[in-house]
C-alpha positions as CSV (number, residue, x, y, z in Angstrom):
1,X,17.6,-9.8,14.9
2,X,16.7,-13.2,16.7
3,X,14.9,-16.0,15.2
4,X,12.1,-15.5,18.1
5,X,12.3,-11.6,17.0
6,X,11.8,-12.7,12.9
7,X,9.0,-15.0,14.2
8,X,7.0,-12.1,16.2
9,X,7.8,-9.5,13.1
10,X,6.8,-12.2,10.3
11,X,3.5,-13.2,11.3
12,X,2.1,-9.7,11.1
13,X,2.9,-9.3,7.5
14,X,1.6,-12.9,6.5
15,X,-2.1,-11.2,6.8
16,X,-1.7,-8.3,4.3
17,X,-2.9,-10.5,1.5
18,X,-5.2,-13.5,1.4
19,X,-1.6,-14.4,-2.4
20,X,10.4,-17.8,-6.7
21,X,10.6,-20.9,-7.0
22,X,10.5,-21.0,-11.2
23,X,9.7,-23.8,-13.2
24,X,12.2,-25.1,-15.8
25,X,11.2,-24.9,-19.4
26,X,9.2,-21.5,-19.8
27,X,8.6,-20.9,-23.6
28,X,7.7,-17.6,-25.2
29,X,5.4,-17.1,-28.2
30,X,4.3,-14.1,-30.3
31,X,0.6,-14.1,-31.7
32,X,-0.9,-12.7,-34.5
33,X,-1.1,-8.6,-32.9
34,X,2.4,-8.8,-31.5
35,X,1.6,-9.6,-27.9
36,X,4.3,-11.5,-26.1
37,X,3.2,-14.3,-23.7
38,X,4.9,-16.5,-21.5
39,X,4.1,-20.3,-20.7
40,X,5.4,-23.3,-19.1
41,X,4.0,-25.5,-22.0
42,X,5.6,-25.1,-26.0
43,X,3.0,-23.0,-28.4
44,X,0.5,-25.7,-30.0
45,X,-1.7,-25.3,-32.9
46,X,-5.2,-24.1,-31.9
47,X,-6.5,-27.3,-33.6
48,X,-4.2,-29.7,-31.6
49,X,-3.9,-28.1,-28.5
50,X,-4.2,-30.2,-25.5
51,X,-7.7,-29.4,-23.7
52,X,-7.3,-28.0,-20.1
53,X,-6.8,-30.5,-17.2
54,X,-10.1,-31.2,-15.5
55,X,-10.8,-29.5,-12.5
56,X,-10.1,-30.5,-8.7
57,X,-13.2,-31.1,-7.5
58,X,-14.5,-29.2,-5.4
59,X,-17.7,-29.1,-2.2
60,X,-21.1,-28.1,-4.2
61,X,-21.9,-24.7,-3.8
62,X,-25.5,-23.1,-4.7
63,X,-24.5,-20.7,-8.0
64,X,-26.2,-17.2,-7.3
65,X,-29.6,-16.0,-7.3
66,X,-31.0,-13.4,-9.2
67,X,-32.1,-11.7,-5.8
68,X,-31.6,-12.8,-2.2
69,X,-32.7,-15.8,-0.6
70,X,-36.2,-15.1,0.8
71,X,-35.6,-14.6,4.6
72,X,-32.1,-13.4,4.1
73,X,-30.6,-11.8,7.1
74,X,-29.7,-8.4,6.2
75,X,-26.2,-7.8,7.3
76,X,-25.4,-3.7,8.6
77,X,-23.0,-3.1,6.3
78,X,-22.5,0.1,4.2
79,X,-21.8,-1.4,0.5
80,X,-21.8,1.7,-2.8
81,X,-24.0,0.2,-5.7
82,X,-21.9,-2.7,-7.6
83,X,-20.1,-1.4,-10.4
84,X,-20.7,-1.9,-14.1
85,X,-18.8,-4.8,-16.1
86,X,-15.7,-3.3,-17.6
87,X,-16.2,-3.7,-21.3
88,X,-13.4,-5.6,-22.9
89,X,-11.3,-4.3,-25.5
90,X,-8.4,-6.9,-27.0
91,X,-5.8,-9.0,-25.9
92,X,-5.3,-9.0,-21.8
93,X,-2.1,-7.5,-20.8
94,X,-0.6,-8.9,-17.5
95,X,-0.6,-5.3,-16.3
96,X,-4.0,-5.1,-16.7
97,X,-5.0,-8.6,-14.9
98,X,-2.5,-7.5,-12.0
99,X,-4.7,-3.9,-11.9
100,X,-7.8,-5.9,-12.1
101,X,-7.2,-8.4,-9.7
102,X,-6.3,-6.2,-7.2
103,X,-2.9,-7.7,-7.1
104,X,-0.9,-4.4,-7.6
105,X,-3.1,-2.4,-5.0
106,X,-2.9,-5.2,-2.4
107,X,1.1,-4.6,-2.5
108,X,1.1,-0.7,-1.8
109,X,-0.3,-2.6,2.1
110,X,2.1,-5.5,2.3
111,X,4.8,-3.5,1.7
112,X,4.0,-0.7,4.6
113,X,3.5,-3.6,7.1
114,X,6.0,-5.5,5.9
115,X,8.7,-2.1,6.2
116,X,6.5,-1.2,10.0
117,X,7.2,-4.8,11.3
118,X,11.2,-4.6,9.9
119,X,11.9,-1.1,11.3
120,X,12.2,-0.7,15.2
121,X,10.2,1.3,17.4
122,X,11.6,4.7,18.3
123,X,13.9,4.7,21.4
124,X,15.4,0.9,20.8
125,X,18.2,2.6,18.2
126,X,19.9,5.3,18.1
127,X,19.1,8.3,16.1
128,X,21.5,7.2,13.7
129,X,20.7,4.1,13.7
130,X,17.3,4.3,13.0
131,X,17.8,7.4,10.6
132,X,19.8,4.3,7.7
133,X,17.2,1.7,8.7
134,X,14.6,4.2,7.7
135,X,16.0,5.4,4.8
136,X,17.0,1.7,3.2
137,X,13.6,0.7,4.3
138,X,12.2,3.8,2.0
139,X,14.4,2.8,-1.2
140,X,14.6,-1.3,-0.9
141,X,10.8,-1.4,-0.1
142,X,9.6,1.0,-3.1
143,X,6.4,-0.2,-4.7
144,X,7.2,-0.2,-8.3
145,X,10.5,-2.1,-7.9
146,X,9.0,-4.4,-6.0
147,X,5.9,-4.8,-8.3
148,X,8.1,-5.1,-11.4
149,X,9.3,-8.4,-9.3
150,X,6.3,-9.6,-9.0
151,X,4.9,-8.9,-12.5
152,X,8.3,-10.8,-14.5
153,X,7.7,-13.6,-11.9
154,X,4.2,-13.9,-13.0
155,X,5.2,-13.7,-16.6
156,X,6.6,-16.8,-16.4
157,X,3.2,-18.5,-15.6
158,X,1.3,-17.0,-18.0
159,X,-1.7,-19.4,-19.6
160,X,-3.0,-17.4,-21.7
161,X,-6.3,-19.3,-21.9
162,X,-6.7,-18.9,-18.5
163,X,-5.6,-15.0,-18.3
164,X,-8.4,-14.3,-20.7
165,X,-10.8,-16.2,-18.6
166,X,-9.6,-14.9,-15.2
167,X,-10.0,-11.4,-16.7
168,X,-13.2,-12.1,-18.0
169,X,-14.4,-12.6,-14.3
170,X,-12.6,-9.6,-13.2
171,X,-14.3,-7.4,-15.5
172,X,-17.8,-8.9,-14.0
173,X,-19.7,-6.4,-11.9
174,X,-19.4,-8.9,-8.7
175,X,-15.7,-9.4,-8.9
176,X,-15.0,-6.0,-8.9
177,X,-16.9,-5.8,-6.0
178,X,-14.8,-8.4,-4.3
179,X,-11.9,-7.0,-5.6
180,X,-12.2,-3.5,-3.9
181,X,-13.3,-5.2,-0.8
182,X,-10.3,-6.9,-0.3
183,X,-8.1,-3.8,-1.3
184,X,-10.1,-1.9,1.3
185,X,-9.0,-4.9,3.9
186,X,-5.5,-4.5,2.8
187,X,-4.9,-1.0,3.7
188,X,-2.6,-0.5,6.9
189,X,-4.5,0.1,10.0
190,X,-6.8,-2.3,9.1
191,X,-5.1,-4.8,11.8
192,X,-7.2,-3.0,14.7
193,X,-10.4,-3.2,12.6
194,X,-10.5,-6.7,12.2
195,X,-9.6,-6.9,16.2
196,X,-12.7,-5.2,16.8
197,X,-14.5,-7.2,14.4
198,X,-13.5,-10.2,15.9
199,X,-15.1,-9.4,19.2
200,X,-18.3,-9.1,18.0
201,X,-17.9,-12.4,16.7
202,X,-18.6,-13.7,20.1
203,X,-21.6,-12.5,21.1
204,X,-23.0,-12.4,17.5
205,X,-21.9,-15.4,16.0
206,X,-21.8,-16.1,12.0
207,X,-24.4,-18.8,10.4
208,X,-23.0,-22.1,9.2
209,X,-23.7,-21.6,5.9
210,X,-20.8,-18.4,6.0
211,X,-18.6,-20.2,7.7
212,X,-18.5,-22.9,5.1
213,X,-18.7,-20.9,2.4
214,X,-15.3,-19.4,3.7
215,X,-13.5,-22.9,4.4
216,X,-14.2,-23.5,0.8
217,X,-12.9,-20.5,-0.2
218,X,-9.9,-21.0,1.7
219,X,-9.5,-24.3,0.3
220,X,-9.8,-23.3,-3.4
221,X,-7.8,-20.3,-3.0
222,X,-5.0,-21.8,-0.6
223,X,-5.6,-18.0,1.6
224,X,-4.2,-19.4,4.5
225,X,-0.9,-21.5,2.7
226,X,-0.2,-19.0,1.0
227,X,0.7,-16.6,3.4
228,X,2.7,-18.9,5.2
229,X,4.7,-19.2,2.1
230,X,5.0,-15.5,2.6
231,X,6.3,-15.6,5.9
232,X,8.8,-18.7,5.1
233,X,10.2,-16.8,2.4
234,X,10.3,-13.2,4.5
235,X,12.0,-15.7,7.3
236,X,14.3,-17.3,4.3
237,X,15.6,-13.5,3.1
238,X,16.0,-12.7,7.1
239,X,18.1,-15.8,8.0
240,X,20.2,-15.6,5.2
241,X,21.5,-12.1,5.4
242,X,21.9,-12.0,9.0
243,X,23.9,-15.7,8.3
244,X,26.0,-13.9,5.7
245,X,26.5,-11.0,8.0
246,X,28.5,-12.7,11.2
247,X,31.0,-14.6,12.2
248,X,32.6,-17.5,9.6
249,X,32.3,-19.9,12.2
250,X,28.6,-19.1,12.8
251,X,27.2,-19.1,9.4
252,X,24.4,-20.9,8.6
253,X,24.5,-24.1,6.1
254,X,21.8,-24.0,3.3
255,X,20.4,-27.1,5.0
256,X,20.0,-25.4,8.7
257,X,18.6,-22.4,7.2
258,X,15.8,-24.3,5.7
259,X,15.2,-26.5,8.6
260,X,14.7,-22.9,10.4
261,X,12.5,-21.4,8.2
262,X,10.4,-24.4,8.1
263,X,9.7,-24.5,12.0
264,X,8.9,-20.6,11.3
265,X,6.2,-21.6,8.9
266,X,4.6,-24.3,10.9
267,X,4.5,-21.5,13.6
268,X,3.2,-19.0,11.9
269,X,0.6,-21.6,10.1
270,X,-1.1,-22.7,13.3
271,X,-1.6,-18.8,14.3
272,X,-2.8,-17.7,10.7
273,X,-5.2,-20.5,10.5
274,X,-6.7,-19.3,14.3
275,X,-7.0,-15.6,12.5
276,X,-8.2,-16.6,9.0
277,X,-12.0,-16.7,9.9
278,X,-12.3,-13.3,11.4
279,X,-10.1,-11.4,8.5
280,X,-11.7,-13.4,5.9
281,X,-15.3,-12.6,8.0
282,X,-14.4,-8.6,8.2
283,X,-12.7,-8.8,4.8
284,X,-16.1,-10.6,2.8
285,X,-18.7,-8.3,5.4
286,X,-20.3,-6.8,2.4
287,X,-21.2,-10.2,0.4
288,X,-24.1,-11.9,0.6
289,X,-23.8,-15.7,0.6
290,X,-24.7,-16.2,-3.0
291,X,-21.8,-13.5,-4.0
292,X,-19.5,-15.8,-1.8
293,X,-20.8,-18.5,-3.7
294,X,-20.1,-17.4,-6.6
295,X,-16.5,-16.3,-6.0
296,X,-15.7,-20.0,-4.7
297,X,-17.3,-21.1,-7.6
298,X,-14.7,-19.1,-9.6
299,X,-12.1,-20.0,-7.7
300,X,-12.3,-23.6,-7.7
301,X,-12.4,-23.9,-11.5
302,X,-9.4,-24.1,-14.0
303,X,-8.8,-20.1,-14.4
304,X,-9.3,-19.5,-10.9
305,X,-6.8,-22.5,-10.1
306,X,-4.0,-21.4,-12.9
307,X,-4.3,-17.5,-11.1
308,X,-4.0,-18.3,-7.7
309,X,-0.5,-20.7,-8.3
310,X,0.7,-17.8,-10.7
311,X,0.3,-15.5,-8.5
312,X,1.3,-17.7,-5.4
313,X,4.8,-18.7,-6.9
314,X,5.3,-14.9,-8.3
315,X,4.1,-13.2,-5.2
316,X,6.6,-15.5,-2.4
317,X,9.4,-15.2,-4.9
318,X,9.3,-11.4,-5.2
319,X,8.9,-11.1,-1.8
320,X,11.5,-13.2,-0.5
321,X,13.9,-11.6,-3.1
322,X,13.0,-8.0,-1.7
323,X,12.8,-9.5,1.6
324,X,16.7,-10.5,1.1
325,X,18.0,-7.7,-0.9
326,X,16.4,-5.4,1.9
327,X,17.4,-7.4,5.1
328,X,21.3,-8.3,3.3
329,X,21.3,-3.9,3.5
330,X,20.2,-3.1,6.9
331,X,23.0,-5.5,8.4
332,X,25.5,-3.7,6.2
333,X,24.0,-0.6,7.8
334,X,24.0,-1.3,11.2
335,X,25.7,-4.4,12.7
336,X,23.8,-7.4,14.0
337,X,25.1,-6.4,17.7
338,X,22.8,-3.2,17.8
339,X,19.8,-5.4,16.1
340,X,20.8,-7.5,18.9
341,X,20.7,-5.1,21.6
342,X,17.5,-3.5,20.0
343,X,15.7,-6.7,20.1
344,X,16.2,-6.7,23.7
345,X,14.5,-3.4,23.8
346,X,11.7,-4.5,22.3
347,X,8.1,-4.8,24.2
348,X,7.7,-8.4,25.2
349,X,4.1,-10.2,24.0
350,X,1.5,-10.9,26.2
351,X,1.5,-14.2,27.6
């Protein structure tokens, strides 16, 4: 399993989602109902607490119309009638934010690309072979365990000012829109969709106004640095355990491994940044521009700020964990000489 091999089978995972390190000093409180909550800052009185940082400013956006803009182009796009607001009921558990957010659907789809993009194709292993990387690809890779990562990462993060406001969105007709949208673009096979998509791109080119929309978005979301954090820290798990797995004199030191993964996610940030527009294009197809609007309006504000970085630094440090645990198995399974020798097998890119 080659760096250049770990390069070619990172970046296809990096586009499952457009999002540990753990900050010291993580306090946990107890309110009035007996909900537990998590949070880099000590419980304050409600009277003294500090008020929320201000916002990062961000590019004026027009806030939604009632209806279309007169003129609108009509885009051909098969869209079901926008759901009704989800009524609230209590305290928000992060369970529920993650199932709102889309968060813990969006994983079933990493995870199947992530465990297509580790596993060889058939005929570069033997039967064997192939029959252990399968099956540890099957246990390390299970959804649940891997959520339950992700979901006691995030509960280090938790604000719960902001959770309430974040899920306040979510519950919103229009973000439940978005949300299922970008579940739906999340799905495996969707890879060749967003090829085809792209094509038409050329001859029938987006309108300025969607294209800027989506650099905003992009911007207050951090799509795009995001999954290169996912890729540097899938590249992290797969350097270390094939490190740990050879030779003594071979080993990696910590500071060479991170000088490695760091060329991998410069690499793999020049190519997601080429492909962001047309996932982000196919992903968004059903949105007008004032629903866009309205979602970078969201996500340039405090709540929409504190839920991306949660779910940023839970998200990358799950994965790279799994990623670890997972790659740390299948050397123990089959020795880096047949990874070797499969690699060699492998279908050589287009050039």
């Amino acid at each position: 399993m080659t760096d250049r091999t770990a390069v070619v089978l990172l970046l296809g995972v990096a586009l499952a989602l457009a999002p540990a390190t753990i900050d010291a000093g993580t306090y946990r409180s107890v309110d009035e109902q007996g909900n537990v909550t998590y949070s880099d800052r000590p419980p304050q009185p409600e009277e003294t607490r500090a008020p929320a940082p201000e916002a990062t400013p961000v590019p004026e956006v027009k806030a939604p119309d009632a209806k279309p803009a007169p003129g609108a182009k009509a885009r051909n796009v098969k869209v079901s009638a926008p759901p009704t607001a989800i009524a609230r009921t209590g305290s928000t558990k992060v369970d529920e934010l993650l199932e709102l957010s889309g968060a813990r659907a969006q994983l079933v789809g990493l995870l199947s690309r992530l465990a297509a993009e580790l596993r060889p194709a058939p005929g570069q292993m033997s039967a064997k072979d192939q029959a252990s990387v399968d099956r540890i690809l099957r246990q390390a890779l299970r959804h649940e365990a891997v959520y339950a990562l992700v979901r006691d990462a995030f509960l280090l993060h938790v604000d719960r000012t902001n959770l309430e406001a974040t899920a306040a969105w979510l519950r919103s007709p229009l973000a439940r829109k978005i949300v299922a949208l970008e579940i739906a673009s999340s799905e495996p096979g969707t890879e060749q969709k967003v090829a085809t998509y792209a094509a038409t791109i050329k001859t029938s080119p987006p309108t300025d106004r969607r294209v800027e929309l989506l650099q905003r978005l992009d911007w207050a979301t951090a799509a795009t640095e995001i999954s290169a954090d996912l890729v540097a820290a899938a590249s992290r798990g797969i350097t270390m355990a094939v490190s740990a797995a050879g030779p003594a004199e071979q080993q990696l030191r910590p500071g060479q491994i991170e000088d490695r993964v760091a060329q991998v996610r410069a690499r793999a940030n020049r190519a997601l940044r080429e492909a962001h527009m047309a996932s982000t294009l196919y992903a968004y197809r059903g949105l007008e521009d004032e629903e866009l609007a309205a979602y970078v309006l969201f996500s340039a504000s405090d709540a929409g700020r504190w839920y991306n970085s949660a779910m940023r630094k839970a998200m990358v440090g799950a994965l790279g964990r799994a990623v670890e645990q997972t790659a740390a198995e299948l050397v123990r399974a089959v020795p880096l000489d047949r990874w070797a020798r499969a690699a060699t097998l492998a279908p050589q890119p287009v050039k």
